[in-house]
C-alpha positions in Angstrom: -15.0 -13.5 34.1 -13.7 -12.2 30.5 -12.6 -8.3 31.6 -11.7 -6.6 28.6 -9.0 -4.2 28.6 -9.6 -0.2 28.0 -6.8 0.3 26.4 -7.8 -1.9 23.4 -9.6 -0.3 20.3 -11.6 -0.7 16.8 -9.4 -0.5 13.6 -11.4 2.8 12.9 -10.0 4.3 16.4 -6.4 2.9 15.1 -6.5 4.8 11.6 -7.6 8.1 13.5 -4.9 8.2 16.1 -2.5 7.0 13.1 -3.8 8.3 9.9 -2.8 4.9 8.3 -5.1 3.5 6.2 -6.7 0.2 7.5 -5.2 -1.5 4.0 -1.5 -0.6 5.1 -2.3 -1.9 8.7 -3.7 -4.8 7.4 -0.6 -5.5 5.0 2.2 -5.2 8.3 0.3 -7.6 10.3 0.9 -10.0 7.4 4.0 -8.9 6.8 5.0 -9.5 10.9 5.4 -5.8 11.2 2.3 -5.4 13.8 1.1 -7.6 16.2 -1.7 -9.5 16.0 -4.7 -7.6 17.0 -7.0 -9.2 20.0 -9.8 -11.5 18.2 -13.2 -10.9 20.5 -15.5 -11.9 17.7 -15.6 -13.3 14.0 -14.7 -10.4 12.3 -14.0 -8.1 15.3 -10.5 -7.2 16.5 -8.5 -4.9 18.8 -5.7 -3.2 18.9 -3.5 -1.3 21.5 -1.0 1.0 21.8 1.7 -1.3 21.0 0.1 -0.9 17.4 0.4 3.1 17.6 4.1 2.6 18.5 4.6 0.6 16.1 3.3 2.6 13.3 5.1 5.8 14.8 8.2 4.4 14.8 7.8 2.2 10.6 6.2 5.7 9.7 9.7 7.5 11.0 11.8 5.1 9.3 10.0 5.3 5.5 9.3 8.7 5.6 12.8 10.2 7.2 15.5 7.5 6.9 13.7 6.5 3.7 14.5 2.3 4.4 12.4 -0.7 2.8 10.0 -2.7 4.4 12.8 -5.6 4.8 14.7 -3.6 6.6 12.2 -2.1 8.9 10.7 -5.7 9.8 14.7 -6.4 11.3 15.3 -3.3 13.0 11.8 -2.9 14.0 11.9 -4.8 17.5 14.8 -3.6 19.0 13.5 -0.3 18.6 10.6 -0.6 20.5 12.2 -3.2 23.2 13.7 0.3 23.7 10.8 2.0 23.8 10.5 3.8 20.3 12.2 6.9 21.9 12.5 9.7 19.2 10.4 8.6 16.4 8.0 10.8 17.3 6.9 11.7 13.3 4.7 14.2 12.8 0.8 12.1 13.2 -2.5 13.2 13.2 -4.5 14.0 16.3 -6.1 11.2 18.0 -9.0 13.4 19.4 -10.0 14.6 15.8 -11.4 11.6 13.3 -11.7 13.5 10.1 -7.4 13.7 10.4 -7.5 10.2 8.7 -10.7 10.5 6.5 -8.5 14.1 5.0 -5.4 11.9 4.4 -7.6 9.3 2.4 -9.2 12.1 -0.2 -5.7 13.8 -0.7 -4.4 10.2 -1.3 -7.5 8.9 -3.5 -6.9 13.0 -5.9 -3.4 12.3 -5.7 -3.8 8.6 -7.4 -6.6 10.1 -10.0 -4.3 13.4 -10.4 -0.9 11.1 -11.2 -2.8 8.8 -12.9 -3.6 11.3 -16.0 -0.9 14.0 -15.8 3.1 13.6 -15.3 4.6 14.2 -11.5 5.5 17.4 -12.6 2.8 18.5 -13.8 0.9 17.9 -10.7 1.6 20.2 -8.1 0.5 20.6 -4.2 -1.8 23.3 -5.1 -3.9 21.1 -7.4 -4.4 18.0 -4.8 -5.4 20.8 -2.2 -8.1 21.7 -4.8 -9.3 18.0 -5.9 -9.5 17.5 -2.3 -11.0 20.9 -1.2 -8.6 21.6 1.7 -6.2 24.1 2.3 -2.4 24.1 2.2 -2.3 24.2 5.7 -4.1 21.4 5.8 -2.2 19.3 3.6 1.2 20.1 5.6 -0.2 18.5 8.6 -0.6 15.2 6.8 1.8 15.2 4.5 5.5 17.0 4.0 5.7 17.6 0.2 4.4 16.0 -3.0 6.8 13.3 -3.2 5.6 12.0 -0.1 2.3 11.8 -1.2 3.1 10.2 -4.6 4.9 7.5 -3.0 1.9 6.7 -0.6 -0.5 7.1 -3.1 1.8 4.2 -5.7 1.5 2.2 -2.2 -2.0 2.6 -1.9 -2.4 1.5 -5.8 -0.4 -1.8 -5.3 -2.7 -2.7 -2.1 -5.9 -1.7 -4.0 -4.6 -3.9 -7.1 -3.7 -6.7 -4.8 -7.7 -6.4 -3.4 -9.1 -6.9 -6.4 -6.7 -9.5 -7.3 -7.8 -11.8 -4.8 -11.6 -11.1 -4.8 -10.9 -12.1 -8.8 -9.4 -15.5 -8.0 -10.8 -16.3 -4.9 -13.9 -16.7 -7.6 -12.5 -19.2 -9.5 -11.2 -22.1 -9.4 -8.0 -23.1 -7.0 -5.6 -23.4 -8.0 -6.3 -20.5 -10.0 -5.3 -20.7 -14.4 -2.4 -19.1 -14.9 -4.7 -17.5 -17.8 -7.3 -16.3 -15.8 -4.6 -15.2 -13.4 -2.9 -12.8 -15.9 -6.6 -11.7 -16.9 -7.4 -10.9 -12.9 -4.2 -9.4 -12.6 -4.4 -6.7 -15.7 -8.1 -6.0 -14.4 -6.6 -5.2 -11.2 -3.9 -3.4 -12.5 -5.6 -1.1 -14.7 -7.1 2.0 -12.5 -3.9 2.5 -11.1 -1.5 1.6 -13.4 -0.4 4.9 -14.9 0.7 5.6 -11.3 3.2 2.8 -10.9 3.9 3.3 -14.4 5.4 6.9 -13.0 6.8 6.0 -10.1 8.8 3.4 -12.1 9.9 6.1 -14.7 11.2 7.9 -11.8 13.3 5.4 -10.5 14.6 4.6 -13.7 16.0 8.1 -14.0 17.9 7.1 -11.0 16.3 9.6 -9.1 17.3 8.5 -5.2 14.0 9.7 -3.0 12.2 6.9 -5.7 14.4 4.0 -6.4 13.8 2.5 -3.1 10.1 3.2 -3.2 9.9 1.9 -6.7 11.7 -1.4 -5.3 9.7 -1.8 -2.7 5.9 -1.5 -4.4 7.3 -3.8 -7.2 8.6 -6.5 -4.9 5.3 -6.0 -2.4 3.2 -6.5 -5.4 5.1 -9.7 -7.0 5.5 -11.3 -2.8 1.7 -10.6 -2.2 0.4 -11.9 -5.8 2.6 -14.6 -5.1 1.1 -15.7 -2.3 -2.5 -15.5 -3.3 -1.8 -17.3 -6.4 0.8 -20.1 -5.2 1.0 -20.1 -1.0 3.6 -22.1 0.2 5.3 -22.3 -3.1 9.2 -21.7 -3.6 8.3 -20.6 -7.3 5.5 -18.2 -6.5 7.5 -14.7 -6.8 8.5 -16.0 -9.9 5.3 -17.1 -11.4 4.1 -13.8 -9.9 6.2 -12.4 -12.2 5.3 -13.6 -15.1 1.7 -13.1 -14.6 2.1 -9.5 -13.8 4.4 -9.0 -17.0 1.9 -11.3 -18.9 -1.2 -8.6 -17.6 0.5 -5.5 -19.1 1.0 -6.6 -21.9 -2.0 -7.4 -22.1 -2.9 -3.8 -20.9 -0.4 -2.4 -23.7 -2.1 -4.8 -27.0 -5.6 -3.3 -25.4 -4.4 -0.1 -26.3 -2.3 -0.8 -29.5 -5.7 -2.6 -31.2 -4.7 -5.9 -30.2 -6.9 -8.5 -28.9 -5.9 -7.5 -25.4 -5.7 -11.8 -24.6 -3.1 -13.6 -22.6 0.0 -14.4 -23.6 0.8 -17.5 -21.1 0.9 -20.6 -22.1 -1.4 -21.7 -18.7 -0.2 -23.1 -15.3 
């Protein structure tokens, strides 16, 4: 007889004792940084506490220690073979589900906020607004507004890399490098002013975002990588080229131009 265990449960459980968005668990499973979840049915997995460890522990080393994802993924075990003592980051409470459903809409006005005004023209007051909460609110999900404009250029390269692959997986495979850099400035677009900031940031050698900068950049060249060339040595650099190839087509859009791609195909 097939007993299932109690202490297993649904991605939406997992995001309310968390507060991470189910996109960002989805991405550490494929990066290695989770566990697999349990499979019970096509479409329906489980996961445990191992997974709320885990996220306690990646969340302490972003947020406070301020390390990238590469990093994390080879400290990551040993810290929990030790039991994840003190990372005990500040997380939402398990026995209320709006705590994750409140992160989402400050992180959905922050990407809409940063996406037509400056970072410093954008303060905590205003996202409390757009997202009709109070600032006490806010402080339990979030420390400051640099916090939240770093998850929020996150959440804008993992909402890109969606739309990305429901473009291609459309078309033909292996996908045109055309059509790729096409996809890729459609997916791009909504978000880009964001990561647009977050690289101006970095640029101005500011510490808290050169890190952060590196790693959306790299997450979004791996990822596209693998969607558009899996299993080839080459794929971060054609990546590459067809994210540089989509602004620009982004940039002619808005300069008059055509707005057409400038690769020569695969």
């Amino acid at each position: 007889m097939n007993v299932q265990r109690t202490d297993r449960f649904s991605m939406a459980e997992l995001t309310n004792r968390t507060g991470v968005p189910a996109s960002t668990v989805h991405h550490y499973v494929r990066r290695g940084l989770l566990p697999p979840p349990v499979r019970v049915a096509a479409k329906h997995f489980l996961y445990g506490p191992e997974h709320v460890d885990a996220l306690r522990v990646i969340r302490h080393l972003r947020q406070r220690q301020r390390l990238p994802l590469a990093r994390i993924a080879e400290v990551l075990p040993e810290i929990l073979a030790d039991g994840a003592e003190g990372f005990e980051a500040p997380m939402p409470d398990g026995d209320d589900p709006r705590m994750s459903t409140i992160a989402e809409r400050i992180l959905d006005v922050a990407i809409k906020a940063f996406g037509v005004h400056s970072y410093g023209e954008v303060s905590v007051a205003d996202l409390c607004a757009g997202a009709n909460i109070a600032k006490g609110t806010f402080y339990r999900h979030f420390d400051s507004k640099g916090q939240v404009f770093v998850r929020a250029a996150e959440r804008v390269v993992l909402q890109s890399l969606a739309r990305f692959r429901e473009a291609l997986e459309q078309g033909p495979q292996p996908p045109d490098l055309r059509a790729a850099g096409t996809a890729c400035a459609a997916a791009l677009r909504p978000g880009l002013p964001v990561l647009l900031e977050l690289a101006k940031r970095a640029m101005l050698h500011e510490p808290t975002y050169v890190n952060e900068a590196r790693d959306a950049f790299r997450l979004l060249v791996a990822e596209m990588g693998d969607i558009l060339r899996p299993g080839d040595a080459d794929n971060r650099a054609i990546a590459g080229m067809v994210v540089l190839d989509a602004i620009t087509q982004v940039f002619r859009g808005l300069v008059g131009g055509s707005g057409g791609p400038a690769l020569a195909g695969s």
